[in-house]
N, CA, C and O of each residue as an XYZ file, in Angstrom:
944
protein
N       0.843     -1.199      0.000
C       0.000      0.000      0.000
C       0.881      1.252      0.000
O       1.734      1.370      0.880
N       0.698      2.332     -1.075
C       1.022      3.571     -0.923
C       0.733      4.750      0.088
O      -0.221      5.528      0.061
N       1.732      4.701      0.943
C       1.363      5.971      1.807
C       1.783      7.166      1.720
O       2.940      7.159      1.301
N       1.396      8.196      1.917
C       1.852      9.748      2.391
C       3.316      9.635      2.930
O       4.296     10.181      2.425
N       3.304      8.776      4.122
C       5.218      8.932      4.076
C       5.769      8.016      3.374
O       6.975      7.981      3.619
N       5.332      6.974      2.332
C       6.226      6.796      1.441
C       6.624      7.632      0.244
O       7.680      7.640     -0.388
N       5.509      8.336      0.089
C       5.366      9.734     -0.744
C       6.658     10.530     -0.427
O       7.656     10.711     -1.124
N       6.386     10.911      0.695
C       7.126     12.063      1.508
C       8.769     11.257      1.681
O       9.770     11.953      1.512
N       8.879     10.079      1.953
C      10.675      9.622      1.834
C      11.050      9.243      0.159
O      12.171      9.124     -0.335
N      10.005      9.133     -0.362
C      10.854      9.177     -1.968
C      11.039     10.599     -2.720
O      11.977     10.814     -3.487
N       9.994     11.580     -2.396
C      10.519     13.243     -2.344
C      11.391     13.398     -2.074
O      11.994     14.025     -2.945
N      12.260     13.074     -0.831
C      13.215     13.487     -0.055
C      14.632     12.879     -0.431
O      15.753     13.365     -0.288
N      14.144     11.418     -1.061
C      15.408     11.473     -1.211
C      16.002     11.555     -3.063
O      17.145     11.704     -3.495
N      14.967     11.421     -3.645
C      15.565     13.093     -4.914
C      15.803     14.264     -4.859
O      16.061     14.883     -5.891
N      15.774     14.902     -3.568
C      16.162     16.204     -3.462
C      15.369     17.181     -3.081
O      15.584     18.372     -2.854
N      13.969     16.211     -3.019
C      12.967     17.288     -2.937
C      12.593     18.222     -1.315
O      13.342     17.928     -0.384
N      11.799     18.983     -1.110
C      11.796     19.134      0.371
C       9.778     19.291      0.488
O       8.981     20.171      0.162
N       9.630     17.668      1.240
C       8.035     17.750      1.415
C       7.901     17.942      2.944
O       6.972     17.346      3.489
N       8.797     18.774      3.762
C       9.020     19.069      4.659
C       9.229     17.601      5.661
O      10.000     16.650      5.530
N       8.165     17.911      6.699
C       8.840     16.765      7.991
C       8.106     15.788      7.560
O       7.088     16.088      6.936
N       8.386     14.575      7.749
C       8.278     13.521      7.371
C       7.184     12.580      8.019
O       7.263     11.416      8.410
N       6.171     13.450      8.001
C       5.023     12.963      9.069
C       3.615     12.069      8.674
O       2.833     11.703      9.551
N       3.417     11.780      7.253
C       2.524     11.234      7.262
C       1.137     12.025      6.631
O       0.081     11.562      6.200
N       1.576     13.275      6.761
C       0.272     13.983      6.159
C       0.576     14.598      4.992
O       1.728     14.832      4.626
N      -0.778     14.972      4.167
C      -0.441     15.731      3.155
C      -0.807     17.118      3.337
O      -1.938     17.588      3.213
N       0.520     17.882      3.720
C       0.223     19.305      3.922
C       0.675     19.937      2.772
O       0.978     19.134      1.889
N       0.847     21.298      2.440
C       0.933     21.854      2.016
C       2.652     22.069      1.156
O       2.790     22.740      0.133
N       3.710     21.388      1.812
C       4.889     21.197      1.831
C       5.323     19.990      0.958
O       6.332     19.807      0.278
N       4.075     19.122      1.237
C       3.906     18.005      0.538
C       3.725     18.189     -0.896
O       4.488     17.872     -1.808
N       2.603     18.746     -0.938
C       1.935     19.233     -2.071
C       2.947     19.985     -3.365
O       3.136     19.693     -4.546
N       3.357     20.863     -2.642
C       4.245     21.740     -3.384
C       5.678     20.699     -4.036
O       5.814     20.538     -5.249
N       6.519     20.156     -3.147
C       6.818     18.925     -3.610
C       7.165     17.983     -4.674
O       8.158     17.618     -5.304
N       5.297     17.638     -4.560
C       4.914     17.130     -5.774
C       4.700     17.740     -6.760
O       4.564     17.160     -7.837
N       4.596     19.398     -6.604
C       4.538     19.376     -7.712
C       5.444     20.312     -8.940
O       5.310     20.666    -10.112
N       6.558     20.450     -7.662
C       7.995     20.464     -8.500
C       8.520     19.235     -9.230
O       8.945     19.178    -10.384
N       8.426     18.440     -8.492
C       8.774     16.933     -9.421
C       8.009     16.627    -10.571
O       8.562     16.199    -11.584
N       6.783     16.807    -10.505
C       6.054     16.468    -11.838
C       6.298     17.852    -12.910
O       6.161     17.695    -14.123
N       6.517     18.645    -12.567
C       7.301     19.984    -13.296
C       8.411     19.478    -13.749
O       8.489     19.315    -14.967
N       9.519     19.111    -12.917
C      10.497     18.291    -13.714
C      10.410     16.935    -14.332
O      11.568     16.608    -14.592
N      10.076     16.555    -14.476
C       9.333     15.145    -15.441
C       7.867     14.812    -16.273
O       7.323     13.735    -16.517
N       7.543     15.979    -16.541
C       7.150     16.629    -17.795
C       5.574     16.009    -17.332
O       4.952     15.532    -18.282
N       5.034     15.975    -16.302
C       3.849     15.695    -15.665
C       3.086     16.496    -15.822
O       3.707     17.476    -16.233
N       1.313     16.880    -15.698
C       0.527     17.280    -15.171
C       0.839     17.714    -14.042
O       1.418     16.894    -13.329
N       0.592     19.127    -13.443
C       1.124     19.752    -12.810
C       0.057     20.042    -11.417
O      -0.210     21.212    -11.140
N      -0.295     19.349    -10.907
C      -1.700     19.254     -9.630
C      -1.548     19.199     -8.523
O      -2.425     19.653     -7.788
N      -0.176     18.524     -7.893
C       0.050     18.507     -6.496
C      -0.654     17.101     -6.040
O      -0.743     16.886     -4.831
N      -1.202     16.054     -7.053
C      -1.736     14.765     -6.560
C      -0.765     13.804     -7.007
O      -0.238     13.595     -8.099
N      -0.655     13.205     -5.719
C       0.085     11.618     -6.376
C      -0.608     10.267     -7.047
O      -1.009      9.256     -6.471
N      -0.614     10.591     -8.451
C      -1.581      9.603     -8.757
C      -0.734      8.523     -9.195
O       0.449      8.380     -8.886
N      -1.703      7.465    -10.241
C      -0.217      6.506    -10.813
C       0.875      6.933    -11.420
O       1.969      6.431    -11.159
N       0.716      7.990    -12.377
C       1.787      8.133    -13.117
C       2.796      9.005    -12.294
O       3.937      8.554    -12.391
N       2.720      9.888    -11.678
C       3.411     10.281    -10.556
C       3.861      9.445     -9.508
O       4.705      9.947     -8.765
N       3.469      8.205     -9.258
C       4.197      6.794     -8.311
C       5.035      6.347     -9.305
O       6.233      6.388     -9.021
N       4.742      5.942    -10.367
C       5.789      5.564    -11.662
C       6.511      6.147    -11.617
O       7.477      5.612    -11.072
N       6.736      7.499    -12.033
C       7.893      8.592    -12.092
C       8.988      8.645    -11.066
O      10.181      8.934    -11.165
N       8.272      8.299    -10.098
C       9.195      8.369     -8.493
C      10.205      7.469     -8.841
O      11.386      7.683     -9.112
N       9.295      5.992     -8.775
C       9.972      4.695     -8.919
C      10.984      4.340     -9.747
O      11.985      3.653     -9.544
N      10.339      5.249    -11.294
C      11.697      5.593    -12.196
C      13.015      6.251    -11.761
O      14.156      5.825    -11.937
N      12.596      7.431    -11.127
C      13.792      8.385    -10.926
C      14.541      7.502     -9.736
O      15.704      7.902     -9.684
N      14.344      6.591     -8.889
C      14.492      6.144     -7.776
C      15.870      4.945     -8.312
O      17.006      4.681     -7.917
N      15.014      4.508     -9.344
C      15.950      3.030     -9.894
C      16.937      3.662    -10.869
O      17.893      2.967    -11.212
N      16.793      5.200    -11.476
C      17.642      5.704    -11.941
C      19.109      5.815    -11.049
O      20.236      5.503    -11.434
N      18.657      6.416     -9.618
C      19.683      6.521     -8.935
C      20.407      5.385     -8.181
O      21.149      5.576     -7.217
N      20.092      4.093     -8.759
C      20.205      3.002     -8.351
C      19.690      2.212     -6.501
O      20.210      1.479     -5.660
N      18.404      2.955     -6.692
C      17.072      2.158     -5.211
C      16.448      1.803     -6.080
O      16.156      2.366     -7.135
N      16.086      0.392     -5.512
C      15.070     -0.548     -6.218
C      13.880      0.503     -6.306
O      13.801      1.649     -5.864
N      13.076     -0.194     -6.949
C      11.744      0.797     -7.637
C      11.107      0.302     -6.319
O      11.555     -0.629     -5.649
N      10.259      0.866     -6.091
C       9.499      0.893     -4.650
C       9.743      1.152     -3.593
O       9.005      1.314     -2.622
N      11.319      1.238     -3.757
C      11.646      1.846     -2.504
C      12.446      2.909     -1.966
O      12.873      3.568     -2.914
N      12.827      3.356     -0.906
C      13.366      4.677     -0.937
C      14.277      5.041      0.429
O      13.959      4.471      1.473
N      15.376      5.957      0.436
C      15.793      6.243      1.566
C      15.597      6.489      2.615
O      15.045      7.587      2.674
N      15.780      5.958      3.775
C      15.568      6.294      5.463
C      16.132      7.369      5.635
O      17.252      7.755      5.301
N      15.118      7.969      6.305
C      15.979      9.589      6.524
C      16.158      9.421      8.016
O      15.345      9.189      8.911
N      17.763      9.652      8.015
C      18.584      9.752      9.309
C      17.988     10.281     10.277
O      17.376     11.319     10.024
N      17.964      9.779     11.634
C      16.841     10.750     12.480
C      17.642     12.669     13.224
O      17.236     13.492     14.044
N      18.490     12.594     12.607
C      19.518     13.891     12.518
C      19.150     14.875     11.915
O      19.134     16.090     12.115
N      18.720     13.886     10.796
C      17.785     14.772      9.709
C      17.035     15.461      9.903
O      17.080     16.691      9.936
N      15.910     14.498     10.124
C      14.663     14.710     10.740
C      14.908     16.017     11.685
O      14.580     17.156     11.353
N      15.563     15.654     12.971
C      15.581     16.607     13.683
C      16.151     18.305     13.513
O      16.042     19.214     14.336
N      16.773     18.334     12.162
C      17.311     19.400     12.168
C      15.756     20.230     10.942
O      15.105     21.242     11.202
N      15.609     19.234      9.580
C      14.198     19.357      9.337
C      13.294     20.182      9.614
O      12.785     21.050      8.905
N      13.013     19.767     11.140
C      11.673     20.366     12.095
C      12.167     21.701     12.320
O      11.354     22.559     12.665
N      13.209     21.957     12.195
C      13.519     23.170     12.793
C      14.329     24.295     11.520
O      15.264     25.071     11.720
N      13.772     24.099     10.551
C      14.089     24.548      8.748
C      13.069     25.401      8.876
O      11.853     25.223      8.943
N      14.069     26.816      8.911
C      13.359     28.268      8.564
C      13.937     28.961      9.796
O      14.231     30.144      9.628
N      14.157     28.427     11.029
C      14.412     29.411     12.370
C      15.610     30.043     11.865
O      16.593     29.505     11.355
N      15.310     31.636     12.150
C      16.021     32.511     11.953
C      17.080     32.627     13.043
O      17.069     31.612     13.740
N      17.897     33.427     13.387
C      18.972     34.018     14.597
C      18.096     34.807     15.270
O      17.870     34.634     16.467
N      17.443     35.884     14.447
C      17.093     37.300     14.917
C      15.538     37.043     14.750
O      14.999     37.144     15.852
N      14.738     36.779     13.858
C      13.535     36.737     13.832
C      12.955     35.681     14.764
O      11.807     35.877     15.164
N      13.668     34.472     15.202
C      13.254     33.270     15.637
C      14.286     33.159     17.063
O      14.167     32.094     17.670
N      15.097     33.979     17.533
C      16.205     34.091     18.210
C      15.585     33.118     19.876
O      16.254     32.234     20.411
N      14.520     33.494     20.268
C      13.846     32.853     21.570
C      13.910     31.322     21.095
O      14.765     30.536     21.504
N      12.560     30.890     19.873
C      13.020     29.419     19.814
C      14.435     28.326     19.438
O      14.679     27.192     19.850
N      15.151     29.176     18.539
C      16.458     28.708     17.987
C      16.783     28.283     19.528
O      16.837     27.236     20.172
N      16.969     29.670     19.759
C      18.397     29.426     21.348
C      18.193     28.576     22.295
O      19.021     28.344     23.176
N      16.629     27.816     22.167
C      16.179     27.037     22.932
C      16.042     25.712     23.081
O      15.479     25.257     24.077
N      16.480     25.680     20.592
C      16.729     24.624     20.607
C      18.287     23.951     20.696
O      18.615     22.806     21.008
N      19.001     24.955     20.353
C      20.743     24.724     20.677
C      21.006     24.626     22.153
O      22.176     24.376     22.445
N      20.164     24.770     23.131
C      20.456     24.891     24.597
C      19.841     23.698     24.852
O      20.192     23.116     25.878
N      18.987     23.184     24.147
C      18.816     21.586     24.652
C      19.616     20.471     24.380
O      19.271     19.337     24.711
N      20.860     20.766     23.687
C      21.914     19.983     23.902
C      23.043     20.303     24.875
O      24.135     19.762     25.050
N      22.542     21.185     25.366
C      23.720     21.751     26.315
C      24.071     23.062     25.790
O      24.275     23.922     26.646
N      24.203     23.455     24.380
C      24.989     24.401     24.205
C      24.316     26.024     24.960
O      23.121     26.143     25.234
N      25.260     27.047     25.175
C      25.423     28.309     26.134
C      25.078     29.467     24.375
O      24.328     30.437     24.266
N      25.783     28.953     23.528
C      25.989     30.236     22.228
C      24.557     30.893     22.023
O      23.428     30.406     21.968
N      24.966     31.983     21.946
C      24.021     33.058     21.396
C      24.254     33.058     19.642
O      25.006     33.713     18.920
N      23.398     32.169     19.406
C      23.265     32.434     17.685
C      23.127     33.587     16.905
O      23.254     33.524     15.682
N      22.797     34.988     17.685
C      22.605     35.726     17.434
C      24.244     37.153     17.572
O      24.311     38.376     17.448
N      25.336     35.955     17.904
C      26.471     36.570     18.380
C      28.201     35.794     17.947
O      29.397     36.070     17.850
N      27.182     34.651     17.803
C      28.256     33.319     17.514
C      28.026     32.502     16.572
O      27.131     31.657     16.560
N      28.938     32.741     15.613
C      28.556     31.489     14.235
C      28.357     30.411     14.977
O      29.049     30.250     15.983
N      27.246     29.357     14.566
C      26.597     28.366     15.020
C      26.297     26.959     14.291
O      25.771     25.933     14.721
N      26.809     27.282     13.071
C      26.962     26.478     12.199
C      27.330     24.516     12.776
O      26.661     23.499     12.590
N      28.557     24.717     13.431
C      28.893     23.414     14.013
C      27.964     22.999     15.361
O      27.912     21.804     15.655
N      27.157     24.080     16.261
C      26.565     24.288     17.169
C      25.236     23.354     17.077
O      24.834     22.567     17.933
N      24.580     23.692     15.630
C      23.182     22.804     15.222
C      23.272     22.086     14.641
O      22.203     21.669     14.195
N      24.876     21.182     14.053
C      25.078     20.195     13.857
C      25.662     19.193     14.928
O      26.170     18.117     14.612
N      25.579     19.506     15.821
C      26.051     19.032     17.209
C      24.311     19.012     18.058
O      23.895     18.125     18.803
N      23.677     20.101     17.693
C      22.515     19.602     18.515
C      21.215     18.990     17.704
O      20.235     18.595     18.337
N      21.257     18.946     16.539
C      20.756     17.685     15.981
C      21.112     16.508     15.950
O      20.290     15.607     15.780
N      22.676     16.236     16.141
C      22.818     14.783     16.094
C      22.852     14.462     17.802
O      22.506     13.357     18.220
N      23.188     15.266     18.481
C      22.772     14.892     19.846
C      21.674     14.477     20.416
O      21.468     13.718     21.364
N      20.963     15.099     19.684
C      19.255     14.975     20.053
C      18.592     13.445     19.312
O      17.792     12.644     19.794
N      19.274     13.444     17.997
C      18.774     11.983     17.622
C      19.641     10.554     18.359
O      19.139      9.467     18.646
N      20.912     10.942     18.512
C      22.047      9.962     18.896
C      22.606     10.383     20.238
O      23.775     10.758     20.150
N      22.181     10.418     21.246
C      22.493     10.835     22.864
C      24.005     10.443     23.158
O      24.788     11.183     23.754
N      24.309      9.202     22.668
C      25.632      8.756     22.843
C      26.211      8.591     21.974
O      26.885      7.563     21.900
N      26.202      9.720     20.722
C      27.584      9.852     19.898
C      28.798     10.744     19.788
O      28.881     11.871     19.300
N      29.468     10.193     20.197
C      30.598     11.331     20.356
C      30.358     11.812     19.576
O      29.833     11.355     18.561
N      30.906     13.733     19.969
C      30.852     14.459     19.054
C      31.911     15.525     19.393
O      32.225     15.574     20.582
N      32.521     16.394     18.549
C      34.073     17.224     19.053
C      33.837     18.379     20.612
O      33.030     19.101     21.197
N      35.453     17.751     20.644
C      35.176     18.825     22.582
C      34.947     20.461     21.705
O      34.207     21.108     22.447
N      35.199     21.076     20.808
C      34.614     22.133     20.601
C      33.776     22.068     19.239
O      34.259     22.371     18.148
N      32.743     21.728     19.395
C      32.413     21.519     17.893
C      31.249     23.029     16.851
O      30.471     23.044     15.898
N      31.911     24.167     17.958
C      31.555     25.744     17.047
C      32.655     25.635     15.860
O      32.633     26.056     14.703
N      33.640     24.896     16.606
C      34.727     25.178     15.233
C      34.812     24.325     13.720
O      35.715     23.491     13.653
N      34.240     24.430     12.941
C      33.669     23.631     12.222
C      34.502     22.456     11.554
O      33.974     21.462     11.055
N      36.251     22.754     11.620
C      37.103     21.834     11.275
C      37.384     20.516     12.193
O      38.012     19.493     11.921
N      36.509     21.008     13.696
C      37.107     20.042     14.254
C      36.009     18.932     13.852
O      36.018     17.730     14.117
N      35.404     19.413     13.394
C      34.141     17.696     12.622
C      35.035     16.681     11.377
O      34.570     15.695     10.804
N      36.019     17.100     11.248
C      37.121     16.356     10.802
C      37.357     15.158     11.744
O      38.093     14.302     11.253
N      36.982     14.950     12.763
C      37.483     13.801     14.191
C      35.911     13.446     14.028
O      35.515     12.387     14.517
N      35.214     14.101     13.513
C      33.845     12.997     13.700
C      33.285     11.837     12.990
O      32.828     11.642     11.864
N      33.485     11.135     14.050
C      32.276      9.586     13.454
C      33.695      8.771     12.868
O      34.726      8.540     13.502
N      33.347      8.395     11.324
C      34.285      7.736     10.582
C      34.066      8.649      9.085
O      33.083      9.373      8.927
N      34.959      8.512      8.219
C      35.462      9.044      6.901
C      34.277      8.038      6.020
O      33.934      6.887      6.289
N      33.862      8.833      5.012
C      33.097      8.218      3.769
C      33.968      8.540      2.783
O      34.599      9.583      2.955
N      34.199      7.831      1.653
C      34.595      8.556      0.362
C      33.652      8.942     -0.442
O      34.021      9.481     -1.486
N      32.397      8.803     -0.231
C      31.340      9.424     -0.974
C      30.177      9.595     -0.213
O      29.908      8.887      0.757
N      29.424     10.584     -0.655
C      28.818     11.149      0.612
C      27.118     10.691      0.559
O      26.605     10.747     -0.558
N      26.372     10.312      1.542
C      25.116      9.568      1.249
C      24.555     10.334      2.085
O      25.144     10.834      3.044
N      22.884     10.574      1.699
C      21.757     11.489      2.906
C      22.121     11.899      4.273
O      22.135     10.949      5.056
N      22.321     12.666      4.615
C      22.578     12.777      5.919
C      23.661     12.949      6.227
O      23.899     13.492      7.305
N      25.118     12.367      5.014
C      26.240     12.722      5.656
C      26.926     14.274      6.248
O      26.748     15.227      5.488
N      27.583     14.512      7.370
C      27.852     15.390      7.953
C      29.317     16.000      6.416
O      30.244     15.221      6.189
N      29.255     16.933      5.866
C      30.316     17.609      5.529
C      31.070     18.900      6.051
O      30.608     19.853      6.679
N      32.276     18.677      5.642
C      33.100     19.834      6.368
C      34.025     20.663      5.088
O      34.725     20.159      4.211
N      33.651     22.452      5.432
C      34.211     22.992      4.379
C      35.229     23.852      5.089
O      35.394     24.113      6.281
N      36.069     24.333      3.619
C      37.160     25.654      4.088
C      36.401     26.406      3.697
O      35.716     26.221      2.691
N      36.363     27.560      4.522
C      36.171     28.855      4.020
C      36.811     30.005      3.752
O      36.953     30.614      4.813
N      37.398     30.769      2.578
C      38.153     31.606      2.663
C      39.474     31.083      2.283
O      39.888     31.543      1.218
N      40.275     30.209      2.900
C      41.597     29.580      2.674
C      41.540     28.274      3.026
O      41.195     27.963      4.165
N      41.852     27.396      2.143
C      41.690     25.834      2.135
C      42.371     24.827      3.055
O      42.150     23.695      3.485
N      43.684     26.159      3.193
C      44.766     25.526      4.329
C      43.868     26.556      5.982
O      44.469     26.384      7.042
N      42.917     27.242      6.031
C      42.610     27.980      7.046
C      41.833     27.087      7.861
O      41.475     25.956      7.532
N      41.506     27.892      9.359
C      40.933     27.060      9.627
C      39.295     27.432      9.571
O      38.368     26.623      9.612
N      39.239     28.395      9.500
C      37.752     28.611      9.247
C      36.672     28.095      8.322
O      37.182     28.070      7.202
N      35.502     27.700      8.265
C      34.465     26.810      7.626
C      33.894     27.196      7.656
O      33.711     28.413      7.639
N      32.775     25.733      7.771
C      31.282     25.809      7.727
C      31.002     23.873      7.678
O      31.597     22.976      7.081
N      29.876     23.881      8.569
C      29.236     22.332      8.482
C      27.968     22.330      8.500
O      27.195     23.136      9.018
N      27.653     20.846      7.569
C      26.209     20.539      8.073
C      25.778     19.404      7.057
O      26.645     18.629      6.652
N      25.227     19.352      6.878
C      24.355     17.709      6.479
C      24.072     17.779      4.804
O      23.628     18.801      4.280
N      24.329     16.788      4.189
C      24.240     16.420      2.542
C      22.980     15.951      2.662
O      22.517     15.225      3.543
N      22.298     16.564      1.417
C      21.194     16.170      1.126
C      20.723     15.883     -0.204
O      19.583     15.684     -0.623
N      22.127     15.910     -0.922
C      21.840     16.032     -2.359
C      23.034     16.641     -2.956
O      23.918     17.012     -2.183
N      23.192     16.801     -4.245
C      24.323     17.382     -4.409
C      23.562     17.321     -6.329
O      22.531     16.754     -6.692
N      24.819     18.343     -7.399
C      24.647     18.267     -8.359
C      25.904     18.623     -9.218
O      27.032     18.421     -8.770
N      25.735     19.050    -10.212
C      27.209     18.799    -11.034
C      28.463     19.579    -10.268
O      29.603     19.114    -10.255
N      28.078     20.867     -9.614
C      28.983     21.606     -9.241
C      29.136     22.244     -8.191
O      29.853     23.210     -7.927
N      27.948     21.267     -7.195
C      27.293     21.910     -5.801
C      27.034     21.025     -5.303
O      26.435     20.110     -5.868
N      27.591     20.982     -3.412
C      26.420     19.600     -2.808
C      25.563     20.844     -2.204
O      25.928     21.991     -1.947
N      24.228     20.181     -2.062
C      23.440     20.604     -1.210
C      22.998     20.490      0.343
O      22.625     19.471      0.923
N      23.104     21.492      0.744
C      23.272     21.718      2.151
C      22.698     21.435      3.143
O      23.327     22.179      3.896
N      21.733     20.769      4.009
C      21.081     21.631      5.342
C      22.039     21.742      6.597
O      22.885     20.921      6.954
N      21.734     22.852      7.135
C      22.834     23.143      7.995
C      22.001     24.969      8.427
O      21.189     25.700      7.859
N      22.993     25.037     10.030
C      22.579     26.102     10.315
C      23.615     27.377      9.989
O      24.709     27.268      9.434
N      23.016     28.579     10.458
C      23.849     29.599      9.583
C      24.203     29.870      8.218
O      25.172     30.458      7.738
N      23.144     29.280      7.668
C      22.907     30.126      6.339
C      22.383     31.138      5.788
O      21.325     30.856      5.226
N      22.642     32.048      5.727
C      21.862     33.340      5.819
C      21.111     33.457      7.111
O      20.009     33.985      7.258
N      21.751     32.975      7.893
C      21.402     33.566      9.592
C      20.003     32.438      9.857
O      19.215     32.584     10.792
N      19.929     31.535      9.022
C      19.391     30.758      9.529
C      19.041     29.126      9.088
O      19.460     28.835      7.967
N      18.370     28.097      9.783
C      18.664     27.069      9.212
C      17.989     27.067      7.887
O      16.911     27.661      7.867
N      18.382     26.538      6.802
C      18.191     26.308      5.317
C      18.777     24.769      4.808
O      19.184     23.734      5.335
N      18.535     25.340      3.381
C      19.366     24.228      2.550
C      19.862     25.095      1.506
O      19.199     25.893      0.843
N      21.362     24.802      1.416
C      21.463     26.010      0.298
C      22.598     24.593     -0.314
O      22.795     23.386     -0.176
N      23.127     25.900     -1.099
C      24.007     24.593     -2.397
C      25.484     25.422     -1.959
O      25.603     26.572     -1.537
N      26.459     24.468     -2.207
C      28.461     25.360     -1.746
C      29.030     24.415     -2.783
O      29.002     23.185     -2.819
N      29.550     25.294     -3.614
C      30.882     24.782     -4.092
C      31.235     23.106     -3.918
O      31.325     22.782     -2.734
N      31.342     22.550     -4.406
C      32.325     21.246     -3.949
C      33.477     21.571     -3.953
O      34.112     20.726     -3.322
N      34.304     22.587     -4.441
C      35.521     22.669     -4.507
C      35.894     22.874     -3.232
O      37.105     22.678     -3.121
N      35.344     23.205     -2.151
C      34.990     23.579     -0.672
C      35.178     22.895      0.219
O      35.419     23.362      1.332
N      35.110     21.352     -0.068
C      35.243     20.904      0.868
C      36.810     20.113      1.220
O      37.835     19.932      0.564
N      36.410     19.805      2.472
C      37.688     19.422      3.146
C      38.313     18.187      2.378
O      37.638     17.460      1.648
N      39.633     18.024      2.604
C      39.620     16.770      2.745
C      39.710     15.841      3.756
O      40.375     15.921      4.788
N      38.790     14.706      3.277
C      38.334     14.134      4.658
C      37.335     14.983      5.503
O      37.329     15.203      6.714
N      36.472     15.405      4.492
C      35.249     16.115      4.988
C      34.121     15.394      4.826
O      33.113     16.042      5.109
N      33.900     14.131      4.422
C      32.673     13.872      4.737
C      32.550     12.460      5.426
O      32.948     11.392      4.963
N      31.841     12.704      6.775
C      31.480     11.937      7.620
C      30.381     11.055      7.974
O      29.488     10.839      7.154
N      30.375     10.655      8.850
C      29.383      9.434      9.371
C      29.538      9.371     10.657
O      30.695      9.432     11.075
N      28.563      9.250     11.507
C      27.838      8.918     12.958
C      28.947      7.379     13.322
O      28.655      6.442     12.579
N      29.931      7.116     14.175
C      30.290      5.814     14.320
C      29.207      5.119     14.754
O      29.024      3.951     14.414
N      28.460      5.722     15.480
C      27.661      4.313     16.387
C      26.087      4.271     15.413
O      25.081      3.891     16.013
N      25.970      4.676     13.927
C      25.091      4.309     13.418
C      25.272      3.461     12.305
O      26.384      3.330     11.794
N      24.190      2.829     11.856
C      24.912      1.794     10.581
C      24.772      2.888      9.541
O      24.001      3.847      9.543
N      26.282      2.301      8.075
C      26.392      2.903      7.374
C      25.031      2.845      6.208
O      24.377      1.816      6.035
N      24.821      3.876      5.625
C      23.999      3.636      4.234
C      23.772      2.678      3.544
O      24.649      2.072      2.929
N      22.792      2.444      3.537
C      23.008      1.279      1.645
C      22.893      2.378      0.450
O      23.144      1.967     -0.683
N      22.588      3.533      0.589
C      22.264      4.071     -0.543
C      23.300      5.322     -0.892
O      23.451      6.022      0.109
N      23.986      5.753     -1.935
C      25.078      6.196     -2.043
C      24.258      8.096     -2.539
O      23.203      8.658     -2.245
N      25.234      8.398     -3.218
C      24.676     10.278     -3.793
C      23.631     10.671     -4.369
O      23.303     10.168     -5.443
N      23.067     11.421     -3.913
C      21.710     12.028     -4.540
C      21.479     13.016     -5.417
O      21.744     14.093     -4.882
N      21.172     13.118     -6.327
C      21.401     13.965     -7.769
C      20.458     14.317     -7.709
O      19.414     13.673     -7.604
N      20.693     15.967     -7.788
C      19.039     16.947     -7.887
C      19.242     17.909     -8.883
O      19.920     17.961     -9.909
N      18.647     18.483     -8.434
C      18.955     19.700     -9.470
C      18.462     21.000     -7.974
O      17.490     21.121     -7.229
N      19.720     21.701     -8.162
C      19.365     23.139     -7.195
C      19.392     24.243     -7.981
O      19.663     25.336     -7.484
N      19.141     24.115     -9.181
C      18.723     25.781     -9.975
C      17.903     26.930     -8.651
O      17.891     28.159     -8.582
N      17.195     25.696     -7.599
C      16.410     27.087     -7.061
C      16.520     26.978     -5.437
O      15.656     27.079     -4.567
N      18.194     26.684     -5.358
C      18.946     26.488     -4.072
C      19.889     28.109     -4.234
O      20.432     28.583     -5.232
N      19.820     28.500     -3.214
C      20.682     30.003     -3.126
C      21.831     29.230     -2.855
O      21.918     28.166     -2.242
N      22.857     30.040     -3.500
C      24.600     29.227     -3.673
C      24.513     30.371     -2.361
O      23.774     31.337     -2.170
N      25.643     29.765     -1.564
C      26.477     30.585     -0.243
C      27.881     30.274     -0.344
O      28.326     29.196     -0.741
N      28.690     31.458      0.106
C      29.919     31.651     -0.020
C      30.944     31.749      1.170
O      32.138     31.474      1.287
N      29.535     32.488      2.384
C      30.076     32.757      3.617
C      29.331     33.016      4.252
O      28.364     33.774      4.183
N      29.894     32.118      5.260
C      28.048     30.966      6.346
C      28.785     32.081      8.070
O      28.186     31.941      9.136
N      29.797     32.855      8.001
C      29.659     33.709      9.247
C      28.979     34.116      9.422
O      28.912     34.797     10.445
């Protein structure tokens, strides 16, 4: 049987964003669908009918997932997800409330935070995963988890910013990537959490990671298209 969150995890893991992964068809959903059927030359309605389950299943076995089925979204994910759109300054009460439920003290509104809400999303899904004794500094996610050579949903990446040998960055979670960009979610993007697209030339080496104490992927890179992802240059 076809459900709404099977709907909603095969969106997600072409690139799409049908927001949180809950089971309903809201409005996030909708929209979604009906960027995808925009890109695959569909009727344009916001309903998942057959030929729109076909299409999925196609694009799905394109990226090599069996047809019917689709990526588990990391519960890191998820958790950072729910909290896609909080600003620094417009949202500054709930943000700080949600970075303080991992412990962290930073004023997002004072302190790049970037490594901050990648530390309190995976804390919040994974209680006991190590994670770096300072992890505002975004290079030190270089010591996190274990090394991927290719980067799958959810993996944690780590960039230079400014100078390749510097130490300054930026981190946060793969969600996709395309010829000349991975795609982002992560906090401190334009002052707040997003998904934007960076350079690949950007990243570290030995920048893309994995959770040790979770099992690895079965499913490898996700090919989207971000024509309507804002490129970022500098996540301070």
């Amino acid at each position: 049987m076809q459900t709404i969150r099977d709907l909603q995890e095969r969106l997600k893991a072409l690139g799409y964003n049908p927001g949180i992964v809950d089971g309903a068809m809201g409005p996030n959903t909708r929209k979604a669908v009906r960027e995808f059927q925009a890109d695959h030359g569909l009727g344009i309605d916001g309903v998942a009918g057959p030929r729109t389950w076909s299409a999925l299943d196609r694009a799905l076995t394109r990226k090599g997932a069996p047809a019917g089925t689709a990526r588990p979204t990391p519960p890191w994910v998820d958790e950072m997800m729910r909290r896609k759109g909080l600003h620094e300054g417009r949202d500054h009460a709930s943000l700080s409330a949600w970075l303080r439920s991992a412990g962290s003290a930073v004023d997002p509104a004072r302190t790049p935070w970037c490594g901050d809400a990648v530390e309190t999303a995976i804390l919040r899904a994974l209680p006991d995963e190590p994670v770096p004794a300072n992890p505002m500094a975004s290079i030190n996610w270089l010591k996190f988890g274990r090394e991927m050579k290719t980067p799958a949903f959810g993996a944690v990446l780590v960039f230079w910013r400014g100078s390749k040998s510097g130490w300054q960055g930026h981190v946060g979670f793969y969600v996709g990537e395309d010829a000349t960009h991975y795609h982002v979610l992560g906090g401190n993007q334009s002052n707040a959490i997003t998904i934007t697209k960076i350079q690949k030339g950007r990243l570290r080496d030995g920048g893309i990671r994995w959770p040790a104490g979770f099992p690895l992927p079965a499913g490898g890179r996700v090919i989207a298209d971000g024509g309507r992802l804002v490129e970022t240059t500098n996540e301070a």
